[in-house]
N, CA, C and O atoms as a CHARMM CRD file, in Angstrom:
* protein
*
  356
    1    1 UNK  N    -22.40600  -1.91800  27.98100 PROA 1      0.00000
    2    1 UNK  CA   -23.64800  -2.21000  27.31000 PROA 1      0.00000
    3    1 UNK  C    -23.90200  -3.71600  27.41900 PROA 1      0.00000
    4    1 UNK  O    -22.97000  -4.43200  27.04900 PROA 1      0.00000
    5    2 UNK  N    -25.14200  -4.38000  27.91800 PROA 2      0.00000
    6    2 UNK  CA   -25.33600  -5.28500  28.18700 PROA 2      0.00000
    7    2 UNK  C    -25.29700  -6.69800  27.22700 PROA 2      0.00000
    8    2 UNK  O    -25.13500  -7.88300  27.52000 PROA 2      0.00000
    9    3 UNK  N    -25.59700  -5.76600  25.53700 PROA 3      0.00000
   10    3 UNK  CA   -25.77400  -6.38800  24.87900 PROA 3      0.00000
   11    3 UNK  C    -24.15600  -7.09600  24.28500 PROA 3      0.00000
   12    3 UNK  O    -24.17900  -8.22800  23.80100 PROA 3      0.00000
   13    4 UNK  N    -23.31000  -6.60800  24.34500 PROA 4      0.00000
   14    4 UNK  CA   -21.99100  -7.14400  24.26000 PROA 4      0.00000
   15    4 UNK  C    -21.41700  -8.07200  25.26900 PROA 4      0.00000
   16    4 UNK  O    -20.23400  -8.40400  25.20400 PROA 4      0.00000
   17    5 UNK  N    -22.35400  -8.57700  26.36500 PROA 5      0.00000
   18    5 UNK  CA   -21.98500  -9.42000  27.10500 PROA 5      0.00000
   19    5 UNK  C    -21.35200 -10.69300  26.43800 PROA 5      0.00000
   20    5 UNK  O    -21.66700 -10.93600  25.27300 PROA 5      0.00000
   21    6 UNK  N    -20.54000 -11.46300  27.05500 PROA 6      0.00000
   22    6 UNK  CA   -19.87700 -12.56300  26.18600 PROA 6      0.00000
   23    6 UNK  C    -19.55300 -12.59300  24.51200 PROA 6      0.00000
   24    6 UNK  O    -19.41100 -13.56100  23.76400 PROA 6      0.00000
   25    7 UNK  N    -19.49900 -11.20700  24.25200 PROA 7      0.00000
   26    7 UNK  CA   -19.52800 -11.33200  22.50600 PROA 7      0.00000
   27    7 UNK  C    -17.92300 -11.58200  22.09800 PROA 7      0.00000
   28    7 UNK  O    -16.95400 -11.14500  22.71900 PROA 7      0.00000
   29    8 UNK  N    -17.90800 -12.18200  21.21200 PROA 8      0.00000
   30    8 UNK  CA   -15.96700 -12.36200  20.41700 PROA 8      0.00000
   31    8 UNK  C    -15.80200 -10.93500  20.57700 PROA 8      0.00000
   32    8 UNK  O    -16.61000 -10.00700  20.59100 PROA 8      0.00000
   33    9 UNK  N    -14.11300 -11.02400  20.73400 PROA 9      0.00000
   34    9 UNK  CA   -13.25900  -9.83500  20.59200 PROA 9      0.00000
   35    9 UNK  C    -13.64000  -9.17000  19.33100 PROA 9      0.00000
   36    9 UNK  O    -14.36700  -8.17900  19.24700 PROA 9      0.00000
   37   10 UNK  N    -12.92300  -9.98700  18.08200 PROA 10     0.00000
   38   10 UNK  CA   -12.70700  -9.64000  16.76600 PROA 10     0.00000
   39   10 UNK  C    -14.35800  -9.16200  16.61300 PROA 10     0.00000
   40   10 UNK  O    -14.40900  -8.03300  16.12400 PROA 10     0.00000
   41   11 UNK  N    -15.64400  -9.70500  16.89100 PROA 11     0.00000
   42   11 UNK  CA   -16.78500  -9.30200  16.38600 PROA 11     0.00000
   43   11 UNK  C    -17.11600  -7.37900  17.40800 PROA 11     0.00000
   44   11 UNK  O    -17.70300  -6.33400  17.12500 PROA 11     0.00000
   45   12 UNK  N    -16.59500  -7.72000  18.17600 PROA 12     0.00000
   46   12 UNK  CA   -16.82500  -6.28200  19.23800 PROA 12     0.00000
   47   12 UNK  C    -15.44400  -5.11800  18.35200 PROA 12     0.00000
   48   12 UNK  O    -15.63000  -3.97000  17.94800 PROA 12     0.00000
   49   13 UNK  N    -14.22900  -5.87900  18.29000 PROA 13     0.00000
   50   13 UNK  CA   -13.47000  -4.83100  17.34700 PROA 13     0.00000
   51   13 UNK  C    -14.10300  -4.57200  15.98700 PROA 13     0.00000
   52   13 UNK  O    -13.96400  -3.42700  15.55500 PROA 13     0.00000
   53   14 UNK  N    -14.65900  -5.29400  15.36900 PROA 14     0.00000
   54   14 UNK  CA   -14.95300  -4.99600  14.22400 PROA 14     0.00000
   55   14 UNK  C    -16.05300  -4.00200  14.19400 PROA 14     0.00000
   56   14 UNK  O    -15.82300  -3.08900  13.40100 PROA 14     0.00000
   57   15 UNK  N    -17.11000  -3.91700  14.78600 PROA 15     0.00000
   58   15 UNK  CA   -18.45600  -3.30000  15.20200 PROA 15     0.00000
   59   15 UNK  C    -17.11200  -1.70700  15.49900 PROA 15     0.00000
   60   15 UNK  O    -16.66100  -1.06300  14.55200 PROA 15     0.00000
   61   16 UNK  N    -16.78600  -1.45200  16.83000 PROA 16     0.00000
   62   16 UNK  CA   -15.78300  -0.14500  17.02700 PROA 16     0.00000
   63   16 UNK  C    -15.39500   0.01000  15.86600 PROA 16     0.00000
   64   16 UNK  O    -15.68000   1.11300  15.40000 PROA 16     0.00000
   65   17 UNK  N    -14.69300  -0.86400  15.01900 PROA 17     0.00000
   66   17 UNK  CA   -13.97600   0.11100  13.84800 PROA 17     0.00000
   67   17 UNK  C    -15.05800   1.14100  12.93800 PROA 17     0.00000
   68   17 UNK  O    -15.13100   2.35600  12.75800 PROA 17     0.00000
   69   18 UNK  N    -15.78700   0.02300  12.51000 PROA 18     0.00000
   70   18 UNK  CA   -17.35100   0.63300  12.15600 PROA 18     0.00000
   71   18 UNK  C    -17.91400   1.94800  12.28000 PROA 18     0.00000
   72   18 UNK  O    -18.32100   2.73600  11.42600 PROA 18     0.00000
   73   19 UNK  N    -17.83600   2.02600  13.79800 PROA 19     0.00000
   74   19 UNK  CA   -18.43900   3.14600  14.15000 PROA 19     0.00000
   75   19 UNK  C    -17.37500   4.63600  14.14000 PROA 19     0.00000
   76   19 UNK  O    -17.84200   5.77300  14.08000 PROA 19     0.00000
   77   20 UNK  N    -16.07700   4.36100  14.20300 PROA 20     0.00000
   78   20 UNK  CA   -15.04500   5.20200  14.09900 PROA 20     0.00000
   79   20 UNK  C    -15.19400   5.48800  12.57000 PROA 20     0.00000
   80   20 UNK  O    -14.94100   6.63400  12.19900 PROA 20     0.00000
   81   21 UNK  N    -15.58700   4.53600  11.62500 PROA 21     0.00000
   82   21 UNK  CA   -15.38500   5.14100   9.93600 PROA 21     0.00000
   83   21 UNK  C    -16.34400   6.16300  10.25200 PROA 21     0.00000
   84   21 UNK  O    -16.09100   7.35900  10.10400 PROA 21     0.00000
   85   22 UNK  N    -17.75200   5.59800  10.80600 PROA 22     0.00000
   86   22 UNK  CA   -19.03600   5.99400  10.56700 PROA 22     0.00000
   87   22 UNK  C    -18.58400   7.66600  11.40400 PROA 22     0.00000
   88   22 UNK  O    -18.86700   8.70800  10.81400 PROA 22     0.00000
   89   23 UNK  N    -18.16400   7.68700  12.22900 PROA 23     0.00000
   90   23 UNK  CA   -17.96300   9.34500  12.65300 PROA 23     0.00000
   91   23 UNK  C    -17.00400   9.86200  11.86500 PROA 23     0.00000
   92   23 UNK  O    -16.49000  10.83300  12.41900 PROA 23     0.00000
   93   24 UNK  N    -16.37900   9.54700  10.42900 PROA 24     0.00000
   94   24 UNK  CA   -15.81900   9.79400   9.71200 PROA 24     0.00000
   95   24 UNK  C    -14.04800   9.96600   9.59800 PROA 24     0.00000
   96   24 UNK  O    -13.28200  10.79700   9.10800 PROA 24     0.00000
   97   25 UNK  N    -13.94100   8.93700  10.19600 PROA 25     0.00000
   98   25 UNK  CA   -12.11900   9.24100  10.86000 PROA 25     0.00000
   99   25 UNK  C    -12.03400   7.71200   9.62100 PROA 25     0.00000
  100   25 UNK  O    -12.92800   6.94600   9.26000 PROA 25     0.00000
  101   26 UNK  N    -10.52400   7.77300   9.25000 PROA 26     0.00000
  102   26 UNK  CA    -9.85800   6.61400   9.06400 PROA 26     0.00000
  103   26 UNK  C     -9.04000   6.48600   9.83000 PROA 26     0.00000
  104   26 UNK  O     -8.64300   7.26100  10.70000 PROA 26     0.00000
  105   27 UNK  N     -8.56700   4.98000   9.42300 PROA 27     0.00000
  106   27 UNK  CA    -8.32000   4.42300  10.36700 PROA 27     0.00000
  107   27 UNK  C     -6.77200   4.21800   9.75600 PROA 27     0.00000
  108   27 UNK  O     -6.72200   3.60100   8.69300 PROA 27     0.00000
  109   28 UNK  N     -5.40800   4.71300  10.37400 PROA 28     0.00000
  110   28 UNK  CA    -3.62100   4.15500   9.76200 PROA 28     0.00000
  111   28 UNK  C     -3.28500   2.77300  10.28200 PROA 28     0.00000
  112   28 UNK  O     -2.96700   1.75000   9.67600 PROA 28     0.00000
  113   29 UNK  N     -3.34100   2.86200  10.73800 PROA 29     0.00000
  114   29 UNK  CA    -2.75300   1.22700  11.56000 PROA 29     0.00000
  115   29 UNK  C     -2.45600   1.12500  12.92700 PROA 29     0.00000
  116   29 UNK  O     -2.32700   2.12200  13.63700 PROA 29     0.00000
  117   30 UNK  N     -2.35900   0.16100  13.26900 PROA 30     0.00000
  118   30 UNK  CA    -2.53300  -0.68100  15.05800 PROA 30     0.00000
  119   30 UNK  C     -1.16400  -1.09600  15.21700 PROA 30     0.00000
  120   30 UNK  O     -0.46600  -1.76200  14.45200 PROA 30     0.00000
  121   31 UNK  N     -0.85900  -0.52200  16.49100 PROA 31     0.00000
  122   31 UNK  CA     0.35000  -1.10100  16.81500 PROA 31     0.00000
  123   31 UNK  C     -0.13700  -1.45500  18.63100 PROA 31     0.00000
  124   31 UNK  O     -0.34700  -0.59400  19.48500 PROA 31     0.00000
  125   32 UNK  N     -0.22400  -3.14000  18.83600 PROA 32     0.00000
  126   32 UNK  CA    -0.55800  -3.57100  19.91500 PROA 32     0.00000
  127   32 UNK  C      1.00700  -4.21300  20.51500 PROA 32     0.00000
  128   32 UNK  O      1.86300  -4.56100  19.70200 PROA 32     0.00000
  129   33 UNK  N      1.28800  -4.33400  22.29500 PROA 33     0.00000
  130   33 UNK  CA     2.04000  -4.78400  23.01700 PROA 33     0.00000
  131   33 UNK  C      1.68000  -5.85200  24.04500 PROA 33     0.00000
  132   33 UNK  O      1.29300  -5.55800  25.17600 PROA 33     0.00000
  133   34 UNK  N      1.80700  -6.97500  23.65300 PROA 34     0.00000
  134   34 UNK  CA     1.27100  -7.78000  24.78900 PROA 34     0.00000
  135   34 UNK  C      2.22700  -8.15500  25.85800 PROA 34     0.00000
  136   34 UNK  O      3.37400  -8.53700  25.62500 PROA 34     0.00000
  137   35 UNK  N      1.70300  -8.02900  27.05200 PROA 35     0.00000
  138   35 UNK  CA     2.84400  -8.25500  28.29300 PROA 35     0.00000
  139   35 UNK  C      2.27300  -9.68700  28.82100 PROA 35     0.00000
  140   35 UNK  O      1.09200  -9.85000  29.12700 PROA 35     0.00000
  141   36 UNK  N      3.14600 -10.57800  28.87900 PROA 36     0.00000
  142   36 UNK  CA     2.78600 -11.59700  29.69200 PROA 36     0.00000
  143   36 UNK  C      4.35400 -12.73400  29.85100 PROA 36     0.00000
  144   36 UNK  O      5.45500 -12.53400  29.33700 PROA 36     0.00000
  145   37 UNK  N      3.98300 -13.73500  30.60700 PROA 37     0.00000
  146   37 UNK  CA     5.43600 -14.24600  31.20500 PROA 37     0.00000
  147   37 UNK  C      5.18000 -15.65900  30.23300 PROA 37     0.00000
  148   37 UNK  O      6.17500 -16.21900  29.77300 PROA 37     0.00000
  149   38 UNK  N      3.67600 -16.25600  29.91600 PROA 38     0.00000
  150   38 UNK  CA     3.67500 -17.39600  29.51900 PROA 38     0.00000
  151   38 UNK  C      1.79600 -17.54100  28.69400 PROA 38     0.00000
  152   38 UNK  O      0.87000 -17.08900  29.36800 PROA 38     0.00000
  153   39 UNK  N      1.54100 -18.04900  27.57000 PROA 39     0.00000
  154   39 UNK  CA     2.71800 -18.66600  26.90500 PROA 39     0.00000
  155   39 UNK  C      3.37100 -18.19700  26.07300 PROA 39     0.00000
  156   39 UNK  O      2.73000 -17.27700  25.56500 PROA 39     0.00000
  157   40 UNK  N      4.74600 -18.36000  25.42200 PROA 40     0.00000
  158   40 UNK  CA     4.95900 -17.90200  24.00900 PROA 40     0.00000
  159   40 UNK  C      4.42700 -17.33800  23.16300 PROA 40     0.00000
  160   40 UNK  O      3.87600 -18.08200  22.35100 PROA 40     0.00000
  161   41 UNK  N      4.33500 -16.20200  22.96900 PROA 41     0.00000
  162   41 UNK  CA     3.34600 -15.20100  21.86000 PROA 41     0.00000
  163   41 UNK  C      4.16500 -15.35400  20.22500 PROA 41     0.00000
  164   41 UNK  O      3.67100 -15.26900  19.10000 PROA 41     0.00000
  165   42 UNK  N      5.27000 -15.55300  20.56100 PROA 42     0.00000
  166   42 UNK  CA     6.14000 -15.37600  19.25500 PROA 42     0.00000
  167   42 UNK  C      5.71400 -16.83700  18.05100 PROA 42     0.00000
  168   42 UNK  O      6.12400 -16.64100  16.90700 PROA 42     0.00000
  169   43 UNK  N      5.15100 -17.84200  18.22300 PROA 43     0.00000
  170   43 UNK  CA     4.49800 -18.78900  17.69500 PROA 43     0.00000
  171   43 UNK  C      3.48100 -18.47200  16.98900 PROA 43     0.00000
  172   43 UNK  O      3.11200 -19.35200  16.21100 PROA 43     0.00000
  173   44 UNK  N      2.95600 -17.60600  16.99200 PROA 44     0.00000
  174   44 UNK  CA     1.18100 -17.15700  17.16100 PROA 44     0.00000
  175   44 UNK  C      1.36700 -15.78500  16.34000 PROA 44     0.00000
  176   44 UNK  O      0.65900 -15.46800  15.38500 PROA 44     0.00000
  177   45 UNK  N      2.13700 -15.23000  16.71600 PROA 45     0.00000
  178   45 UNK  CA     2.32500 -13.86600  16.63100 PROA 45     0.00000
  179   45 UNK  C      1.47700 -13.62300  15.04200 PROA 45     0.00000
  180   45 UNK  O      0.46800 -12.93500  14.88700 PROA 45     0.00000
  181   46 UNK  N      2.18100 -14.36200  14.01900 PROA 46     0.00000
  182   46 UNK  CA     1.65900 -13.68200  12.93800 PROA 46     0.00000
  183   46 UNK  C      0.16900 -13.62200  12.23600 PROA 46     0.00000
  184   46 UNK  O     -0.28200 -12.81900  11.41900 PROA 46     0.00000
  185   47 UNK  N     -0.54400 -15.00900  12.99000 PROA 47     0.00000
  186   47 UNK  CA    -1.72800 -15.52200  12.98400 PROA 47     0.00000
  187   47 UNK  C     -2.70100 -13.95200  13.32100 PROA 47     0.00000
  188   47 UNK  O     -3.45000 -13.20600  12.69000 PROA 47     0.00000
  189   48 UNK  N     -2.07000 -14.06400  14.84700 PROA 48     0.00000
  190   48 UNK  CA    -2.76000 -13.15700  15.45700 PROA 48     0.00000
  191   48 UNK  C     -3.22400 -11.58400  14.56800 PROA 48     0.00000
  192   48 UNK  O     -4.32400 -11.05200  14.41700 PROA 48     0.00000
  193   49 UNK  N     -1.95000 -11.21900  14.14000 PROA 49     0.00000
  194   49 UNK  CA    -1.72100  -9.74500  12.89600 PROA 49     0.00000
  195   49 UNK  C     -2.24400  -9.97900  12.11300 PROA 49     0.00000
  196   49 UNK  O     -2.25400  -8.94300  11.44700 PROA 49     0.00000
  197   50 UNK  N     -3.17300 -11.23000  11.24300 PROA 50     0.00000
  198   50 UNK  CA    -3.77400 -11.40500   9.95100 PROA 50     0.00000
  199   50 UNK  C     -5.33400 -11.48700  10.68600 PROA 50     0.00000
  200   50 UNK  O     -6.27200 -10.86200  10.19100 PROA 50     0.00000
  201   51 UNK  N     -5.44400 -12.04400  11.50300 PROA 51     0.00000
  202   51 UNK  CA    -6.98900 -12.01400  11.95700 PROA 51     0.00000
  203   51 UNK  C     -7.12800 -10.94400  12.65100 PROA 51     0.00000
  204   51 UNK  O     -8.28600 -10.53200  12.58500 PROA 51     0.00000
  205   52 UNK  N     -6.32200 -10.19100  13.41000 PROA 52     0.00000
  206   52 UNK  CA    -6.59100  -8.32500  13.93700 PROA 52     0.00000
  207   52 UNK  C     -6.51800  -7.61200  12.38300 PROA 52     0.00000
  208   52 UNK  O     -7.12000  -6.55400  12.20000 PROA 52     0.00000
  209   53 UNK  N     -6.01000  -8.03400  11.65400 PROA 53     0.00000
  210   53 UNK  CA    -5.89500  -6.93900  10.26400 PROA 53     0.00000
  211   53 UNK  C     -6.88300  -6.90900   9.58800 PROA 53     0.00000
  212   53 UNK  O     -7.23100  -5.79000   9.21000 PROA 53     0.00000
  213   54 UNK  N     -7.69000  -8.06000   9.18500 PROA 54     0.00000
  214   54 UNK  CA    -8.63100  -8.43300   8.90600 PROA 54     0.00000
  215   54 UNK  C     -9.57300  -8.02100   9.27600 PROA 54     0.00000
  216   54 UNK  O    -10.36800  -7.66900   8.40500 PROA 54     0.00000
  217   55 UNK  N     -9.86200  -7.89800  10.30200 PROA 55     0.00000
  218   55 UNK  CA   -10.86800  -7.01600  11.54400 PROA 55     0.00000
  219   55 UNK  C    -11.10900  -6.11700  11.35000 PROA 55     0.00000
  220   55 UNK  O    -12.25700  -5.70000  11.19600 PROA 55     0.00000
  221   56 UNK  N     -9.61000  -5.19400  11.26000 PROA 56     0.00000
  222   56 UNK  CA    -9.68300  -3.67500  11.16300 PROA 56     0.00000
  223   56 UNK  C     -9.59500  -3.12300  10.01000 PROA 56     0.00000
  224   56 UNK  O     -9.68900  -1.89800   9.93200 PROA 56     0.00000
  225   57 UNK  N     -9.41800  -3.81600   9.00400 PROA 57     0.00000
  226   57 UNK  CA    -8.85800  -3.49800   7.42800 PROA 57     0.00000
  227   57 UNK  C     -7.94800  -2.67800   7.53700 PROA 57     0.00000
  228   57 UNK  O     -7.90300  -1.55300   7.03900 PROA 57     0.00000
  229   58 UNK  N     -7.10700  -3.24600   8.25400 PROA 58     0.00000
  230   58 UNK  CA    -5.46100  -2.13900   8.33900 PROA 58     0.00000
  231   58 UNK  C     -4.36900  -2.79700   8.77200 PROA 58     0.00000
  232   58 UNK  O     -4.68400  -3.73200   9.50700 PROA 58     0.00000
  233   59 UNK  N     -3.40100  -2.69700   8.63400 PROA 59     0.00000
  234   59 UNK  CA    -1.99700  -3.26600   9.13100 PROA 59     0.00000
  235   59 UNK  C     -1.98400  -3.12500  10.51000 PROA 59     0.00000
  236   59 UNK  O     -2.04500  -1.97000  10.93000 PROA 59     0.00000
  237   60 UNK  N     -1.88700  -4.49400  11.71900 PROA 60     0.00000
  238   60 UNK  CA    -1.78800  -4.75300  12.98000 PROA 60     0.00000
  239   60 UNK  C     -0.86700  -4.78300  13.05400 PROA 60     0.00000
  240   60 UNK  O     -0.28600  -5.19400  12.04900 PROA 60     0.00000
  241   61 UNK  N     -0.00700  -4.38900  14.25600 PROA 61     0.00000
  242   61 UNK  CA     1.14500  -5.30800  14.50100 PROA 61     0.00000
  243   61 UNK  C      1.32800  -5.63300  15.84900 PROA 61     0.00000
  244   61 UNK  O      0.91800  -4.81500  16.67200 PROA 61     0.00000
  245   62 UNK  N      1.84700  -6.63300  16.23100 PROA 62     0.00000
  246   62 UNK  CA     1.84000  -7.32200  17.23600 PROA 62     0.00000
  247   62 UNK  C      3.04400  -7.52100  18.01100 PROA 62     0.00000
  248   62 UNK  O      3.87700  -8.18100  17.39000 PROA 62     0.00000
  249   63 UNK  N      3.48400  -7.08400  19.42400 PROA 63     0.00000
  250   63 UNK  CA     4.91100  -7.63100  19.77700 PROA 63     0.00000
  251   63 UNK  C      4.60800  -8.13400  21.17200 PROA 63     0.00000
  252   63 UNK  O      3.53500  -7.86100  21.71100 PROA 63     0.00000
  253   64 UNK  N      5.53500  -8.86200  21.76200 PROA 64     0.00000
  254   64 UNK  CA     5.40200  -9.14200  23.24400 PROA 64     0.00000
  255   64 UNK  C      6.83100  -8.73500  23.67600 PROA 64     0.00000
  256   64 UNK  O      7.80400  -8.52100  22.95200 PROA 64     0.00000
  257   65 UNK  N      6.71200  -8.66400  25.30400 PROA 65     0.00000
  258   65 UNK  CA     7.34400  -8.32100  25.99600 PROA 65     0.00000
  259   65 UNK  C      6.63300  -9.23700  27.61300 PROA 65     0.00000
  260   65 UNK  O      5.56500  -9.77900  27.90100 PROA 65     0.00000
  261   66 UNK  N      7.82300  -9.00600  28.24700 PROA 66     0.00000
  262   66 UNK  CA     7.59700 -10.11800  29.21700 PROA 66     0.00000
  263   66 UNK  C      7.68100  -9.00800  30.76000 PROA 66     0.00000
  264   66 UNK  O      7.92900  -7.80300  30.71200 PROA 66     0.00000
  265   67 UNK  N      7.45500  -9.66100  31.80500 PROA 67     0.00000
  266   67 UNK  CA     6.99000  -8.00900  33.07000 PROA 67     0.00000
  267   67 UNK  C      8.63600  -8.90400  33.94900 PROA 67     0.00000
  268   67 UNK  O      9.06200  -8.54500  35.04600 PROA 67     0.00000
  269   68 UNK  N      8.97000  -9.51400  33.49800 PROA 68     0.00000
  270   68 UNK  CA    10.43700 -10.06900  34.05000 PROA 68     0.00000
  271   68 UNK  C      9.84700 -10.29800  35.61500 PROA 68     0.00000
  272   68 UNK  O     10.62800  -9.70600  36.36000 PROA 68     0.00000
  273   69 UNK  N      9.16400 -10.69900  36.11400 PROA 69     0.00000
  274   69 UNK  CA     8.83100 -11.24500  37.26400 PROA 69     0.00000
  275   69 UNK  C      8.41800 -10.53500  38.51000 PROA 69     0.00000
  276   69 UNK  O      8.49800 -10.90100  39.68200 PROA 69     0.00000
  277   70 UNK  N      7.84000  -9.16100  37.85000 PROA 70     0.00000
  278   70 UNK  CA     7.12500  -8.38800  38.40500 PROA 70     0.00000
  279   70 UNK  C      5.75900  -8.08600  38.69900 PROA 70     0.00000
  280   70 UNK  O      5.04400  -7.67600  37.78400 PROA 70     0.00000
  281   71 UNK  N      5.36000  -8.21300  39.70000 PROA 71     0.00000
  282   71 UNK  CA     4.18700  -8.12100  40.07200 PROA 71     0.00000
  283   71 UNK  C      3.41200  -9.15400  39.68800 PROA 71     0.00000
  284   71 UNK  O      3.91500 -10.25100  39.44400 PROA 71     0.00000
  285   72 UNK  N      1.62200  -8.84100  39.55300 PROA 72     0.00000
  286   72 UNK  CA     0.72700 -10.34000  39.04300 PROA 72     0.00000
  287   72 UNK  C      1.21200 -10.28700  37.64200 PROA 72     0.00000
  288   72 UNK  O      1.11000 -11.51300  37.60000 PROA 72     0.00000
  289   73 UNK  N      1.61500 -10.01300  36.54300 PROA 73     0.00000
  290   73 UNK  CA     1.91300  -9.99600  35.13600 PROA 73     0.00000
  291   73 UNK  C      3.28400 -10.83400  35.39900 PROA 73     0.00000
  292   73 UNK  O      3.20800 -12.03600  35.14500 PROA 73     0.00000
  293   74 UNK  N      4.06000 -10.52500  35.69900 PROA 74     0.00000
  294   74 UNK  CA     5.38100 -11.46000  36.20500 PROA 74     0.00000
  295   74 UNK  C      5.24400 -12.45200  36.79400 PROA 74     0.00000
  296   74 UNK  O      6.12100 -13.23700  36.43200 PROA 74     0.00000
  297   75 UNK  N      4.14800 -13.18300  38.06500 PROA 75     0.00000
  298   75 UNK  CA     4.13300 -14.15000  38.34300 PROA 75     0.00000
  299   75 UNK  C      3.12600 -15.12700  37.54000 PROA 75     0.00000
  300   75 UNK  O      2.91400 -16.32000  37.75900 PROA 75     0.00000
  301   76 UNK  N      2.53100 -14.24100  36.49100 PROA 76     0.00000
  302   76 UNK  CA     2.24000 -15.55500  35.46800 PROA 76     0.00000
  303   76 UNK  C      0.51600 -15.41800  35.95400 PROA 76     0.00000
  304   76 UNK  O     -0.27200 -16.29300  35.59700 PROA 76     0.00000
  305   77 UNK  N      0.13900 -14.45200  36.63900 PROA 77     0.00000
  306   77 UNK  CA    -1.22800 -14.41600  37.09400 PROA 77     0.00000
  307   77 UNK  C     -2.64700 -13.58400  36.24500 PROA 77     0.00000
  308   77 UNK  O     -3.86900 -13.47000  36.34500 PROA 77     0.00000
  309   78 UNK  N     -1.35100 -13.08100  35.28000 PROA 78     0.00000
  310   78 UNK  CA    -2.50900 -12.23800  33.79300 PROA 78     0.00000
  311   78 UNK  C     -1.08900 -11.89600  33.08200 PROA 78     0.00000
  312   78 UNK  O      0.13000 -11.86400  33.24600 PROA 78     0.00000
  313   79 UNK  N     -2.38000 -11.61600  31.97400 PROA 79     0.00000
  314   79 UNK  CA    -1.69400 -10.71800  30.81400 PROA 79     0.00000
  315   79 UNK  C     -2.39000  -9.24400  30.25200 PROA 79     0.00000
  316   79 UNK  O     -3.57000  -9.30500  29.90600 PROA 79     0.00000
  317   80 UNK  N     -2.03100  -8.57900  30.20500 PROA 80     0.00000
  318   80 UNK  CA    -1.77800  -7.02200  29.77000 PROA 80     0.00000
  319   80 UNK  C     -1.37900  -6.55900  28.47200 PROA 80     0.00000
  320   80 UNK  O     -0.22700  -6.55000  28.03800 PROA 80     0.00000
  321   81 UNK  N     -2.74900  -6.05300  27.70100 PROA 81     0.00000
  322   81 UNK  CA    -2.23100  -5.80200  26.55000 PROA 81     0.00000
  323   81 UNK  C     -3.04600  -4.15900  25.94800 PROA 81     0.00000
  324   81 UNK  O     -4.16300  -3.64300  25.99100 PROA 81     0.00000
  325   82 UNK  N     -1.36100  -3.75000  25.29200 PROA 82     0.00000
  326   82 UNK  CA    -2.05500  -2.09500  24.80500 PROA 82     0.00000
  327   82 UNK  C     -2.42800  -1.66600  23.76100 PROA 82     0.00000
  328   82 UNK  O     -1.91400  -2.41000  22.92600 PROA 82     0.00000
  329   83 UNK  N     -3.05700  -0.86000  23.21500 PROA 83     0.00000
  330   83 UNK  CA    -3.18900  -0.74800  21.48400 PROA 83     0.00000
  331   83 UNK  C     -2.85500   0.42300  21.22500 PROA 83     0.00000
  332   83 UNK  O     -2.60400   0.97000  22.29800 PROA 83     0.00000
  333   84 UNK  N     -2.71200   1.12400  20.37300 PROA 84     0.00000
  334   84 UNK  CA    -2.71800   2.53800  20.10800 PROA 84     0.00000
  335   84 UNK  C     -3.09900   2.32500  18.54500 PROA 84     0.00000
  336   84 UNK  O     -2.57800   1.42600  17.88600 PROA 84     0.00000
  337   85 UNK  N     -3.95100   3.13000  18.06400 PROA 85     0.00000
  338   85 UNK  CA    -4.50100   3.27200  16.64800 PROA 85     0.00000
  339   85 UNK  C     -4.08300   4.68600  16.52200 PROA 85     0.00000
  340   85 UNK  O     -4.09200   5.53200  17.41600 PROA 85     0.00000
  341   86 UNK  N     -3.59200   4.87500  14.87200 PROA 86     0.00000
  342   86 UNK  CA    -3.57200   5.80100  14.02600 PROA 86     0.00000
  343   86 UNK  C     -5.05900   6.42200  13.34400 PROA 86     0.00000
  344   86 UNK  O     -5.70200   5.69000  12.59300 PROA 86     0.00000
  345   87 UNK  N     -5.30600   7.13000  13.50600 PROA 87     0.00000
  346   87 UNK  CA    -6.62000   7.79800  13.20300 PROA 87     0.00000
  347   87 UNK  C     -6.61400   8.80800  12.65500 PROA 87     0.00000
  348   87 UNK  O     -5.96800   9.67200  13.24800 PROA 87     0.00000
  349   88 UNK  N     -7.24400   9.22700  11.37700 PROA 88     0.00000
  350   88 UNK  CA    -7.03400  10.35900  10.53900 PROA 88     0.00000
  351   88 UNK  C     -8.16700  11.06400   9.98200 PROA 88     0.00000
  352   88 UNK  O     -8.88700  10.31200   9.32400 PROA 88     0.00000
  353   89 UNK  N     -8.51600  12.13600  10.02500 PROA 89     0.00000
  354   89 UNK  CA    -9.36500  12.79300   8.82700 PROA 89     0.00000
  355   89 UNK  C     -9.73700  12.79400   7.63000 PROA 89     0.00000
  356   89 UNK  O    -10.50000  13.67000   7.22200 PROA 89     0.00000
């Protein structure tokens, strides 16, 4: 959708959560994995879980893991990250 061009993360997550109450689901909690070789996520880490929690009005959690020097994620050329949400009736 065009209109989300350049929009903040947290303002585009927050809008999705929205619309997931609005089709009537709640929402349990976020458990995200970030893959990357650099920089240090573990500094940040908890920052990050209070402004995603905040977002979602639910407990984030946040871990990293590193691609040990595999492929473009290993040579430091991106980062890769997964979410999985709890969703309930």
């Amino acid at each position: 959708d065009p209109r989300w061009r350049g929009a903040d993360s947290l303002t585009l997550l927050t809008h999705v959560v929205g619309l997931v109450r609005d089709a009537g689901w709640s929402l349990g909690n976020v458990d995200t994995t970030v893959i990357l070789e650099a920089p240090k996520l573990a500094p940040h880490r908890t920052a990050i879980e209070e402004r995603l929690a905040e977002a979602v009005g639910d407990p984030v959690a946040v871990k990293a893991k590193r691609a040990e020097g595999l492929g473009a994620l290993g040579r430091g050329e991106g980062i890769a990250c997964f979410a999985v949400a709890l969703l309930g009736r």
